[in-house]
C-alpha positions as CSV (number, residue, x, y, z in Angstrom):
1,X,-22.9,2.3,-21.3
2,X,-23.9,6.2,-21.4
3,X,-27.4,5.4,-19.9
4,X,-25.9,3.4,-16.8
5,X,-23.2,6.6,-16.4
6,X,-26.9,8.2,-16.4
7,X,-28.1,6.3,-14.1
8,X,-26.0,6.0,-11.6
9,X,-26.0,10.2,-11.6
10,X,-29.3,10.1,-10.5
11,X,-28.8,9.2,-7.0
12,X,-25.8,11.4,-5.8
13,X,-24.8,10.9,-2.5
14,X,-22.3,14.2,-1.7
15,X,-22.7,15.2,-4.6
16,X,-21.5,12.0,-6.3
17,X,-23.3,8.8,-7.3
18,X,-24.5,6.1,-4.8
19,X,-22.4,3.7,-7.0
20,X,-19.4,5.3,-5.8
21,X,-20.1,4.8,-2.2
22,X,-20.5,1.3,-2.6
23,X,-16.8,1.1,-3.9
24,X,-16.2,3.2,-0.7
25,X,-17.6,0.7,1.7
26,X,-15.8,-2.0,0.0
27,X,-12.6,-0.8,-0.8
28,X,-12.7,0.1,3.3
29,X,-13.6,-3.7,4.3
30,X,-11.3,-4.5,2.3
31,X,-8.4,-2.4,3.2
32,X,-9.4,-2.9,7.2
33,X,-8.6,-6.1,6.5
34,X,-5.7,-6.2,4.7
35,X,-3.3,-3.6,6.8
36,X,-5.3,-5.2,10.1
37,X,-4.1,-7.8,9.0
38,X,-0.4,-7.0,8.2
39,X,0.8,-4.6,11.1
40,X,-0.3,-8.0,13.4
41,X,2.3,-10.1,11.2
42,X,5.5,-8.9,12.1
43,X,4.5,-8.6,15.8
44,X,2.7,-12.0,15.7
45,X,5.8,-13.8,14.2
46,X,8.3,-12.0,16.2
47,X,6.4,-12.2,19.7
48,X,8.5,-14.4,22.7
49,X,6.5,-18.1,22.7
50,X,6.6,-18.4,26.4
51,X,4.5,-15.3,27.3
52,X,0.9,-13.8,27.8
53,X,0.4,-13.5,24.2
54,X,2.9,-15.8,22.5
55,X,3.6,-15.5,19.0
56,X,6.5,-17.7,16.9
57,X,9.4,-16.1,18.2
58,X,10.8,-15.8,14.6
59,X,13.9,-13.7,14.6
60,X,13.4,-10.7,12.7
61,X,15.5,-11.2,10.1
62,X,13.3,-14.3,9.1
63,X,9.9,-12.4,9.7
64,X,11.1,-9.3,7.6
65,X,12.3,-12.0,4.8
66,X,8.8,-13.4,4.7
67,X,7.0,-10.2,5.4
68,X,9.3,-8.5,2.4
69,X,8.5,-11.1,-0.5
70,X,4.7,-11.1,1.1
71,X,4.5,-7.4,0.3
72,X,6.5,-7.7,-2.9
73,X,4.1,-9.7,-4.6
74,X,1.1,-8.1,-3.5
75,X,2.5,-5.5,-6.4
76,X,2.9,-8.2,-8.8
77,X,0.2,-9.9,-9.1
78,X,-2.1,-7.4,-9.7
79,X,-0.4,-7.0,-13.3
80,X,-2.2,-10.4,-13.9
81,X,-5.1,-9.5,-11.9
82,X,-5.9,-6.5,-14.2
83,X,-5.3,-8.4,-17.2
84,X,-7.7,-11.3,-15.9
85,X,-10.5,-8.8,-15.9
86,X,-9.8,-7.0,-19.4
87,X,-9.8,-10.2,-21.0
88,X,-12.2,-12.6,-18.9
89,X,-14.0,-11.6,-15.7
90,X,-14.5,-7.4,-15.9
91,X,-13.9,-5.5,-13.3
92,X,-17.0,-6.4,-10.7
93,X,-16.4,-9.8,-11.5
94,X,-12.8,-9.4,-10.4
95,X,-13.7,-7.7,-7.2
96,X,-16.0,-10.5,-6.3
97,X,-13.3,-13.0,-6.7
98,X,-10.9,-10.9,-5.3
99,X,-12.8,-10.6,-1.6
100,X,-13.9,-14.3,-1.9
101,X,-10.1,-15.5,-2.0
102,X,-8.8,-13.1,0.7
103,X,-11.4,-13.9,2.9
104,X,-10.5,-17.8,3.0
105,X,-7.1,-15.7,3.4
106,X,-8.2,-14.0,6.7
107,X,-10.0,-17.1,7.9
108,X,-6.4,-19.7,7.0
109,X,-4.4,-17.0,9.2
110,X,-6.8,-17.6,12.6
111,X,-5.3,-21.3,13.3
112,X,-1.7,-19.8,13.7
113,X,-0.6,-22.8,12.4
114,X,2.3,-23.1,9.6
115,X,0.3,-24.9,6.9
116,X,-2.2,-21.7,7.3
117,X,0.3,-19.0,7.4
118,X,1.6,-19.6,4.0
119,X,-1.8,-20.4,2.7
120,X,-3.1,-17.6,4.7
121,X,-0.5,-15.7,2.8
122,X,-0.9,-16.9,-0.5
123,X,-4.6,-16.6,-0.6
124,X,-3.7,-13.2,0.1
125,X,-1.8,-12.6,-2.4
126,X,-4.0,-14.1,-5.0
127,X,-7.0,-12.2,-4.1
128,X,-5.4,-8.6,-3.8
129,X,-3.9,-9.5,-7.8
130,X,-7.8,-9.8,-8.3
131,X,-9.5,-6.5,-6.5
132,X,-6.6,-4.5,-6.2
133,X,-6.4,-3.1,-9.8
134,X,-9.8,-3.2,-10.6
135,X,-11.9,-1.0,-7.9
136,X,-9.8,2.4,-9.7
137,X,-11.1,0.4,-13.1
138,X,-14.5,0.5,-12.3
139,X,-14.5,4.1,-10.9
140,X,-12.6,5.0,-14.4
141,X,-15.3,3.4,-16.2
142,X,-17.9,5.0,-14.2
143,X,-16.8,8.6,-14.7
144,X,-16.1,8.8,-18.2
145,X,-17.2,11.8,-19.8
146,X,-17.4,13.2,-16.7
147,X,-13.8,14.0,-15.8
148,X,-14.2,17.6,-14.1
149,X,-15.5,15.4,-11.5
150,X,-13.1,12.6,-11.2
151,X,-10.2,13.8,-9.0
152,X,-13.2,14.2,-6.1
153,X,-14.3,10.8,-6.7
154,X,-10.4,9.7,-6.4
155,X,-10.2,11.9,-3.2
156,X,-13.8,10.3,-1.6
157,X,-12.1,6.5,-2.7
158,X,-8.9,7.7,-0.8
159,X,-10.3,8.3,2.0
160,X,-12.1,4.7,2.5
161,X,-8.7,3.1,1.8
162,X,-7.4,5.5,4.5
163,X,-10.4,4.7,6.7
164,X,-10.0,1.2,6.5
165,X,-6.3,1.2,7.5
166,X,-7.1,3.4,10.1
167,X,-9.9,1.6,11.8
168,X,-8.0,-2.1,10.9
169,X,-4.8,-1.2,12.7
170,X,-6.4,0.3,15.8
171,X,-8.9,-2.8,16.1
172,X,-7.3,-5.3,14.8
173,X,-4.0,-4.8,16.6
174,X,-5.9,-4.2,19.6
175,X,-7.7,-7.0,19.9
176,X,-4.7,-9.1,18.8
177,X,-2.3,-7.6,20.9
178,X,-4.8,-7.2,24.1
179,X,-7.5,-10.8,23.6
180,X,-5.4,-13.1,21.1
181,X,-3.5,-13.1,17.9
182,X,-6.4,-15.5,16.3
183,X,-9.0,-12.2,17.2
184,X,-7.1,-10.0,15.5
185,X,-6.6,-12.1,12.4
186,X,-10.7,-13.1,12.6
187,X,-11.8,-9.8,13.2
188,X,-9.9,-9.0,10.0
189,X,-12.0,-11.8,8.1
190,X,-15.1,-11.1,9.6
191,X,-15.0,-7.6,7.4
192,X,-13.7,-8.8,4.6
193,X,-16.7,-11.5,4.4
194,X,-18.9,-8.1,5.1
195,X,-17.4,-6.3,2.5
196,X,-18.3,-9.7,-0.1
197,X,-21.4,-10.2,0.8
198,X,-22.1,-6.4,0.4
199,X,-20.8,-5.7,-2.7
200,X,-22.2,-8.9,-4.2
201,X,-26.1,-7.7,-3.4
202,X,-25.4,-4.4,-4.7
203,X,-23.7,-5.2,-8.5
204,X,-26.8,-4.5,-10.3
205,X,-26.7,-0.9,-9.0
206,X,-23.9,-0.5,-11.3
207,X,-25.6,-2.1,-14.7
208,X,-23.1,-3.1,-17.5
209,X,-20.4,-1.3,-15.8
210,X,-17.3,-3.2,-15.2
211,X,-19.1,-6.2,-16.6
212,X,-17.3,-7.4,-19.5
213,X,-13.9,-6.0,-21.1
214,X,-13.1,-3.1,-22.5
215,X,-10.6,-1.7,-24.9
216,X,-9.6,1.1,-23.4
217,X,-6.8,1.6,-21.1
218,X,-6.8,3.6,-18.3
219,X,-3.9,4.3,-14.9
220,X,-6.2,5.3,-12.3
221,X,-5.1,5.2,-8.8
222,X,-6.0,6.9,-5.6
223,X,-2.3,8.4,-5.3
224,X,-3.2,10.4,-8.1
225,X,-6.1,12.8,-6.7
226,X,-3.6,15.6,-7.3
227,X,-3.3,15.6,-10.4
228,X,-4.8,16.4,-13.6
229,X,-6.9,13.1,-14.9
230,X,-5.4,11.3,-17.1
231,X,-7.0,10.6,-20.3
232,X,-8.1,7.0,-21.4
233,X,-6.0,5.2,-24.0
234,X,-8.0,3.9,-27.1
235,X,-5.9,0.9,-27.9
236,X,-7.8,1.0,-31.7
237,X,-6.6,4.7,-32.1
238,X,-4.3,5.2,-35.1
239,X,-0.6,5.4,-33.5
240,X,1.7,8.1,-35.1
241,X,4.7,6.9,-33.1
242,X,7.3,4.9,-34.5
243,X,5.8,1.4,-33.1
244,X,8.4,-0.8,-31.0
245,X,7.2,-4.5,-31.3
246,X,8.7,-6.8,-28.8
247,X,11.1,-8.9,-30.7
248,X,12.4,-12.6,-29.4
249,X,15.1,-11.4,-27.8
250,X,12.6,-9.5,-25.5
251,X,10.9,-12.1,-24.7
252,X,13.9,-14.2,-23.7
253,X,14.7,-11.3,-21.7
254,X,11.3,-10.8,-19.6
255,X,11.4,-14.2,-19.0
256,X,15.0,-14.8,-17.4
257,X,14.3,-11.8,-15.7
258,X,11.0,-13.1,-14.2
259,X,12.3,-16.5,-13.6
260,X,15.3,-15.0,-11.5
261,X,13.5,-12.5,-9.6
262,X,10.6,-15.1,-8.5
263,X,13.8,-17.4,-7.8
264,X,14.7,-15.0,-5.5
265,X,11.9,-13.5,-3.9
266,X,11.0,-17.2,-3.0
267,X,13.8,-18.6,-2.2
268,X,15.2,-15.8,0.5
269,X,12.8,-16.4,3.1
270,X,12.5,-20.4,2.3
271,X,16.6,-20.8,2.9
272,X,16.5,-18.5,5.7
273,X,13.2,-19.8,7.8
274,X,13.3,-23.4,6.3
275,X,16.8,-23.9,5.6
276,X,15.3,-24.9,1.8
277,X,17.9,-23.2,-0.8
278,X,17.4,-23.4,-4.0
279,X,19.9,-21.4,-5.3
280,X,22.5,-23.2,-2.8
281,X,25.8,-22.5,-4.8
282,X,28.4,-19.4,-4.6
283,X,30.4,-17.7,-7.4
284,X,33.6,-16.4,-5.8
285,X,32.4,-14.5,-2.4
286,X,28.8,-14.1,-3.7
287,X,26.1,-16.3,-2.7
288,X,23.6,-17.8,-5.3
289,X,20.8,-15.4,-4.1
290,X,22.9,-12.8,-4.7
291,X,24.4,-13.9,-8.1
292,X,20.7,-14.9,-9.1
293,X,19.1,-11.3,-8.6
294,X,22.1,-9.6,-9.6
295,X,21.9,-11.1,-13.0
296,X,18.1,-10.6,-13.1
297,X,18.4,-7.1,-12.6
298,X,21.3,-7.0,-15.4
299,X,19.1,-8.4,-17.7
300,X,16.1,-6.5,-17.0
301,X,18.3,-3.3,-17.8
302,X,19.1,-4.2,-20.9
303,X,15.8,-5.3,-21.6
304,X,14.8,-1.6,-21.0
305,X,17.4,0.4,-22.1
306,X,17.4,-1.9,-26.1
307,X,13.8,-0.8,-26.0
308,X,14.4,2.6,-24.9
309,X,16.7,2.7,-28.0
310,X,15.2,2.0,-30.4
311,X,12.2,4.5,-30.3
312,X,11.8,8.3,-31.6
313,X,13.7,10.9,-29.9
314,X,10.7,12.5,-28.7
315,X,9.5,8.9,-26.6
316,X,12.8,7.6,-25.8
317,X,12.9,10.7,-23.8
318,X,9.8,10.4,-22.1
319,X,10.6,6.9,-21.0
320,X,13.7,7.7,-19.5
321,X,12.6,10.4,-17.5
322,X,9.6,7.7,-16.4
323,X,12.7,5.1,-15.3
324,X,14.6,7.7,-13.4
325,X,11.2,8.5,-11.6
326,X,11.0,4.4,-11.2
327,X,14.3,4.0,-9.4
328,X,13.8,7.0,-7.0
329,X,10.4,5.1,-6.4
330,X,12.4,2.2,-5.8
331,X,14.2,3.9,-3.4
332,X,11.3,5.9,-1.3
333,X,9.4,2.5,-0.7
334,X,12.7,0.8,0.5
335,X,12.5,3.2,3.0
336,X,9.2,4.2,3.5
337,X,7.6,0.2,4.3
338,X,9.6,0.1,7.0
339,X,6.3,1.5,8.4
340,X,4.9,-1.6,9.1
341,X,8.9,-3.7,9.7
342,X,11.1,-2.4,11.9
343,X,9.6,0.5,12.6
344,X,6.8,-1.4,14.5
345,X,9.8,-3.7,16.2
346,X,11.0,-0.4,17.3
347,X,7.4,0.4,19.3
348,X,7.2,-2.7,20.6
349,X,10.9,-3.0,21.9
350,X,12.2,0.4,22.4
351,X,9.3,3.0,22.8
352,X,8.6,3.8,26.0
353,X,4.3,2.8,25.8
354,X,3.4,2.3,29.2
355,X,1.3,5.4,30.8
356,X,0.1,5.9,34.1
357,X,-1.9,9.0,35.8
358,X,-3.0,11.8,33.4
359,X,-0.9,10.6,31.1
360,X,-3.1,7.4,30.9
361,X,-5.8,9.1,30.9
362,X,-5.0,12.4,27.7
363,X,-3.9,9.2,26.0
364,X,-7.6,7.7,26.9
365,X,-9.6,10.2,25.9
366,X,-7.2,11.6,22.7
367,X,-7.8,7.8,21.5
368,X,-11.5,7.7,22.1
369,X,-12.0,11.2,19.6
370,X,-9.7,9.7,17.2
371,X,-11.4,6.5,16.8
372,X,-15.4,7.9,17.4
373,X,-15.3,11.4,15.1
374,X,-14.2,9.5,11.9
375,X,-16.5,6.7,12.7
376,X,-19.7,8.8,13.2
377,X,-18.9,10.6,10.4
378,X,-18.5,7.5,8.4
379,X,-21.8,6.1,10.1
380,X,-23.3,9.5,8.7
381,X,-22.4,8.8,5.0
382,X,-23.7,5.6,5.5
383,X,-27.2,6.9,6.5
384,X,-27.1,8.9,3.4
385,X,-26.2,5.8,1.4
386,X,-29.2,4.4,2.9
387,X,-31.8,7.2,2.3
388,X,-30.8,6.7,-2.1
389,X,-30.3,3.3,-2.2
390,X,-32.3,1.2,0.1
391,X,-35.2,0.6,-2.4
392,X,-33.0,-0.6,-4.9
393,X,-30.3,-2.6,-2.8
394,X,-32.0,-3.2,1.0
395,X,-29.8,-6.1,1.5
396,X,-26.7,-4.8,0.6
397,X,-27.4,-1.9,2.6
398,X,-28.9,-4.5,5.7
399,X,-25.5,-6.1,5.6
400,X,-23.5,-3.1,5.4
401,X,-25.4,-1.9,8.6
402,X,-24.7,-5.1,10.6
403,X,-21.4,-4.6,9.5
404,X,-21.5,-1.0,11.6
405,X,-23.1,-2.6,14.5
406,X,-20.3,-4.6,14.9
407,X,-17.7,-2.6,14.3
408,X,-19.4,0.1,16.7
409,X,-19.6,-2.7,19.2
410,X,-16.0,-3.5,18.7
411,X,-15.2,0.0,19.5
412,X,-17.2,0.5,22.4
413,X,-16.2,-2.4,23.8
414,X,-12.2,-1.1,23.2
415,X,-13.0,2.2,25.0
416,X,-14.5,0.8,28.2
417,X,-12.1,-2.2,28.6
418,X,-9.4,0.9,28.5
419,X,-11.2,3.3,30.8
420,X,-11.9,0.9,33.3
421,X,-7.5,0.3,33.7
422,X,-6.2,2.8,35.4
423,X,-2.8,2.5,33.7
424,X,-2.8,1.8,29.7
425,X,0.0,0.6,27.5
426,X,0.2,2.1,23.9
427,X,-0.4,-1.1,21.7
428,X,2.4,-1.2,19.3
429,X,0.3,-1.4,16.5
430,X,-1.6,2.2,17.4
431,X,1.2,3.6,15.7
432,X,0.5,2.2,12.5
433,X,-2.6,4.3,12.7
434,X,-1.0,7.6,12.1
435,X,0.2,7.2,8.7
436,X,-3.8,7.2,7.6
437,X,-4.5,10.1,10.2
438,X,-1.8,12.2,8.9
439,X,-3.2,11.7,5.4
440,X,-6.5,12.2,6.2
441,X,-5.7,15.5,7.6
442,X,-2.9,17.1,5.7
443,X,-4.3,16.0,2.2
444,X,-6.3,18.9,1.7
445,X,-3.4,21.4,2.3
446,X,-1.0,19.7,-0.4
447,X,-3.9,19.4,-2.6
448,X,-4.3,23.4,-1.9
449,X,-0.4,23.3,-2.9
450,X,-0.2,21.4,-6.1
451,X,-3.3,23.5,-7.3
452,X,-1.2,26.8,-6.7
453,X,1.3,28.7,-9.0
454,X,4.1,27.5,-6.6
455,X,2.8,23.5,-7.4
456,X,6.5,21.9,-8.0
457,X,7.7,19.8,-11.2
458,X,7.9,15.9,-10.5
459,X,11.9,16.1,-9.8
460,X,11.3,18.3,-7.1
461,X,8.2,16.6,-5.7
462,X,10.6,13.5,-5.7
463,X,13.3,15.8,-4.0
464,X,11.0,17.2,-1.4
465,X,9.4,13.5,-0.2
466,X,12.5,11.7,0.1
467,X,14.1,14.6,2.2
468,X,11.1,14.1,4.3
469,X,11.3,10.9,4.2
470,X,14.9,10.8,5.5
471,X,14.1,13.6,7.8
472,X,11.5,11.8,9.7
473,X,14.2,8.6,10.5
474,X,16.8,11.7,11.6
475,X,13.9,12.2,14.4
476,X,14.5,8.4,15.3
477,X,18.4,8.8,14.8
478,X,18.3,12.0,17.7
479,X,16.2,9.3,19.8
480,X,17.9,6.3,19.8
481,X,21.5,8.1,20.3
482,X,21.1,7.4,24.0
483,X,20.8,3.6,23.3
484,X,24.0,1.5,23.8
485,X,25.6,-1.4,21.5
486,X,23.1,-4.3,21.2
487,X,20.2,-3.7,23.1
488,X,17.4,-5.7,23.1
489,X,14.5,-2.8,24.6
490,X,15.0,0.2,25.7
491,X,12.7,3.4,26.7
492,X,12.3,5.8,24.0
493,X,9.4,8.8,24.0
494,X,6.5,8.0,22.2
495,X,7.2,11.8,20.4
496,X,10.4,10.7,18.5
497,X,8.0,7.8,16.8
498,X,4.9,10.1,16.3
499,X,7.3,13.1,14.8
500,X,8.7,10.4,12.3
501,X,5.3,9.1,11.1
502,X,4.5,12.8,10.5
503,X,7.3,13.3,8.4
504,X,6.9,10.1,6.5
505,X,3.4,10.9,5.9
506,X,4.5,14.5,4.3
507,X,6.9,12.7,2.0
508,X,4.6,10.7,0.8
509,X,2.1,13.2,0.2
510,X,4.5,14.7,-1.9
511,X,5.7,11.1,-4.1
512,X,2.3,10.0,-4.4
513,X,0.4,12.3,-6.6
514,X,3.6,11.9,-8.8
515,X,4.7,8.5,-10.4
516,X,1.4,6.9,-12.4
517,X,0.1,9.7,-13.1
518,X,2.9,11.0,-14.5
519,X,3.6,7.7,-16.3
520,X,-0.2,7.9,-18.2
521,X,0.9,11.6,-19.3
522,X,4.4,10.8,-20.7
523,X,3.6,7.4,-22.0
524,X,2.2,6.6,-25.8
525,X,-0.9,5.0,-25.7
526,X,0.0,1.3,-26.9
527,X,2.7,1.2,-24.2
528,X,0.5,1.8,-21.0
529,X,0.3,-1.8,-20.3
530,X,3.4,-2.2,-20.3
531,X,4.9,0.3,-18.6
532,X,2.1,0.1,-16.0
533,X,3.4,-3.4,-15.3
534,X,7.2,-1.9,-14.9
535,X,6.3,0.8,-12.4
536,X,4.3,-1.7,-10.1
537,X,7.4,-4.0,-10.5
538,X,9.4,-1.0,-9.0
539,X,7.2,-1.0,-6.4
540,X,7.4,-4.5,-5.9
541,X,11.1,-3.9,-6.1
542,X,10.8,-1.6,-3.5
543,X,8.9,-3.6,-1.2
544,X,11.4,-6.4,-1.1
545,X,14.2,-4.0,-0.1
546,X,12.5,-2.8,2.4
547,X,11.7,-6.3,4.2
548,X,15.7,-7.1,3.4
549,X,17.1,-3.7,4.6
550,X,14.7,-3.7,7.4
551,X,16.0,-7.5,8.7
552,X,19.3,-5.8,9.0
553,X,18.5,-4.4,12.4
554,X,20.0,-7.3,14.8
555,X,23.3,-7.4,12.7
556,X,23.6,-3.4,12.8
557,X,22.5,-2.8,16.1
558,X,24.9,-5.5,17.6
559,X,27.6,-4.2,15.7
560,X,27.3,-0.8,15.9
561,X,24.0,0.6,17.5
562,X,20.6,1.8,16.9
563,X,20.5,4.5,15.6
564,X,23.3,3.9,12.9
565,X,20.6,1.3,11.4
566,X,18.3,4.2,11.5
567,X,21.1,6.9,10.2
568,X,21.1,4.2,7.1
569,X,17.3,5.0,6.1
570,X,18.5,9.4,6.9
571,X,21.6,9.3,4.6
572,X,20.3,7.4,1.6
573,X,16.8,8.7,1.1
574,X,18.0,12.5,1.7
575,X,20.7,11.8,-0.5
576,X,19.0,10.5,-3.8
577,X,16.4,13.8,-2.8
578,X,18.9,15.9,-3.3
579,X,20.0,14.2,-6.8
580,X,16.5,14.3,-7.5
581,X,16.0,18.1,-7.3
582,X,19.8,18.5,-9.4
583,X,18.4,16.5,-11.8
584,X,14.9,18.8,-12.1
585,X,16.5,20.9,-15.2
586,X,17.4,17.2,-17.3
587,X,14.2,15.6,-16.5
588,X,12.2,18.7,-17.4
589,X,13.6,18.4,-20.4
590,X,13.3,14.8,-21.0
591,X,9.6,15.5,-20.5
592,X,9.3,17.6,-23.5
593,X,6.8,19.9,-20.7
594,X,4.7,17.6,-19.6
595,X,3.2,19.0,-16.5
């Protein structure tokens, strides 16, 4: 394994190895397609059927259902995904399958048809549990022993994810929202084949990495760029902790647990869109989705707190200050996803987007810079790609071109179809785009922070995002006060929206370098898998919440107004901030001081 590390060294690219570039390219296909994708779905389902475009004309409580448990188990399955490649198909093998599925995915969702949507949807899902945990594997595996160098490869990697979102919102959502919902959707496809096929010609590059499983256990993601590396986990290592087998009643536990959460996540879009309940009975004024989850979540708490219990002092501190980190995570993405929910309902329907005279034409040329400067320099890495590699993998790197051509082509043709109007109307789904441009650009200044002597503990990081986080749906509160009872649409400035996204994109800059990484430091070693499994399931958690919360908007809006929905998602996030920075004293404590 050493002499491929080598190997791969010898063709840097920036500095780092070709290999890693590869990755890059992929994990931006990939990620083009998936948020491309997924800003298009809510607008898609929601848009009126008799007009220009039509969509479904799903109500939003129904899309945001589906939308919710969609995004929900994209953080589940990877826990099977990742175990799948330890045990079976390694990591490249995982990728491979991974892009295969979601591309039959991409290609269901172009017949905007219902059979297609949920296997659109499903497909989806399965492939994501497949490449999503794996890509970080393989950058883990190619970097060992070389771990001053790791947090730049994490940074690089972060920035093709980024890139991808960026560049699959703006074209996707353009295309979608300007040509057809079925462009969008095949646009979406058409990368994510490019990104297959290009990744497929180019796995010898990496040898025997990520070829067959491994033993050691490593929580890599790109979130965690900011922060020390964490160490890999040798599952063979002697353990000097008290060890904490999981007993039957533990089992019972997961599984009731399991079984009532998937009862719910499935059945509260299916009684809702398809009037299918499965959970159709009531205990006293509660529901039998309500009941179900309820008890789920019961259950699951005492699953972790009689664990908790029952290790050392030392540990059983650790964990809980890991749990009290999972349920503010829990909160932040409740709020946070609403990104690409209600948030986008609120471009579409109450943002004032239509621009006319110089307005039309700042708007014209800021939107030409944004989308041409990232892409040349992306083009540029490519040719550097090309100049290492092209003797050893021509046709990955002749595919990878032709997927540039096109994209270029794409682009170009965007920009002139938008100069030659001489009014333009802000797609909703351009907002989506400023999350990634905001991270792309204020990255390096946090980084700069967190490597300071004023870099905050994780309590305080945790405080500081979700006080962002609220903050930037304040911005949206001030906006929307001037909106009466029930509206439909209504004229809001485009600044209120842009503000909020910048403020949501500093609180996440401050909550993402924080949870896994933390986790791998606080952890034992023969835990990691587990607990890796809980955090994503607070996302998941998360996720759901959002889609449910976020389907509130008719209800709140009719009964009180617009900007008490968004006074919701102020109160609560700025709220559990503030407990989190009170709480900064117990939780340094709890972590014994881990950093």
């Amino acid at each position: 394994m050493n002499t491929d590390i080598e190997n791969l060294f010898k063709d840097k690219v920036i500095g780092h190895p070709a290999g890693l570039f590869v990755i890059f390219f992929t994990e931006m296909w990939e990620r083009f397609s998936f948020y491309g994708m997924k800003i298009l779905l809510v607008l898609f389902l929601t848009a009126p059927f008799l007009s220009d475009n039509p969509g479904w004309e799903w109500s939003r409580e129904n899309a945001l259902a589906l939308i919710g448990t969609y995004s929900s188990l994209l953080y589940l399955t990877p826990i099977v995904g990742g175990w799948l490649a330890d045990k079976y198909t390694g990591y490249k093998g995982a990728v491979i399958i991974g892009c295969f599925i979601m591309m039959l995915g991409h290609a269901a969702m172009v017949f905007e048809t219902t059979w297609s949507l949920y296997l659109g949807l499903a497909l989806l899902v399965i492939g994501t549990g497949f490449f999503k945990p794996n890509m970080t594997s393989m950058i883990s595996e190619m970097y060992r022993g070389k771990e001053s160098k790791k947090d730049g490869a994490y940074t690089i990697y972060y920035m093709g994810v980024n890139a991808g979102a960026f560049f699959g919102m703006m074209l996707c959502g353009y295309l979608a929202e300007n040509v057809g919902w079925s462009y969008g959707f095949g646009l979406a496809g058409i990368f994510m084949l490019g990104g297959l096929i290009q990744f497929w010609l180019a796995k010898d590059l990496f040898g025997a990495i990520g070829a067959k499983p491994t033993k050691v256990h490593e929580v890599e993601l790109p979130q965690n760029i900011n922060e020390e590396s964490p160490k890999g986990h040798d599952v063979t290592a002697p353990v000097k902790d008290k060890l904490n087998p999981f007993k039957s009643f533990d089992l019972i536990l997961i599984a009731l647990s399991s079984i009532g959460g998937l009862l719910y996540l499935f059945n509260d879009p299916m009684s809702k869109i398809g009037n299918i309940n499965m959970l159709n009975f009531n205990i006293g004024p509660f529901d039998g989705s309500s009941v179900v989850i309820v008890l789920a979540l019961i259950l699951f708490l005492i699953l972790i707190i009689s664990r908790i219990i029952r290790y050392t002092p030392i540990v059983r501190d650790k964990i809980i200050a890991v749990s009290i980190c999972g349920v503010f995570t829990v909160i932040f993405f409740a709020a946070f996803e609403q990104s690409l929910g209600s948030m986008t309902l609120f471009a579409r329907d109450y943002t004032a987007r239509a621009l006319t005279g110089n307005s039309a034409t700042v708007f014209k040329i800021i939107d030409s810079i944004l989308t041409v400067v990232p892409l040349a320099i992306i083009t540029w890495v490519l040719y550097l790609l090309f100049k290492k590699t092209f003797s050893k993998i021509a046709l990955s790197n002749i595919v990878l071109a032709a997927t540039f051509v096109f994209l270029w082509y794409v682009v170009f043709y965007k920009i002139n179809n938008e100069f030659s109007k001489d009014a333009t109307e802000v797609g909703a789904s351009w907002f989506g785009i400023l999350n990634s441009f905001f991270i792309i650009t204020l990255a390096p200044l946090f980084s700069k922070w967190w490597e300071s002597k004023y870099n905050p503990s994780a309590a305080m990081k945790y405080g500081i995002g979700l006080m962002l986080l609220g903050l930037g749906f304040g911005v949206l509160v001030f906006g929307t006060l001037g909106i009466p009872q029930g509206a439909k649409t209504a004229s809001v400035s485009m600044v209120f929206l842009i503000f909020a996204y910048l403020f949501h994109t500093m609180g996440e800059l401050c909550i993402s370098p924080v949870g896994l990484s933390y986790l791998s430091k606080l952890v034992p070693a023969r835990m990691i898998g587990f607990m890796f499994g809980i955090w994503y399931l607070a996302i998941a958690i998360g996720q759901k919440a959002a889609g449910t919360m976020g389907g509130m908007i008719d209800k709140i809006t009719e009964q009180y107004s617009l900007s008490t929905f968004f006074l919701i998602f102020t109160l609560v996030p700025a709220g559990f901030g503030l407990l989190a920075m009170l709480l900064n004293p117990l939780l340094k404590k709890l972590m014994h001081e881990v950093r």
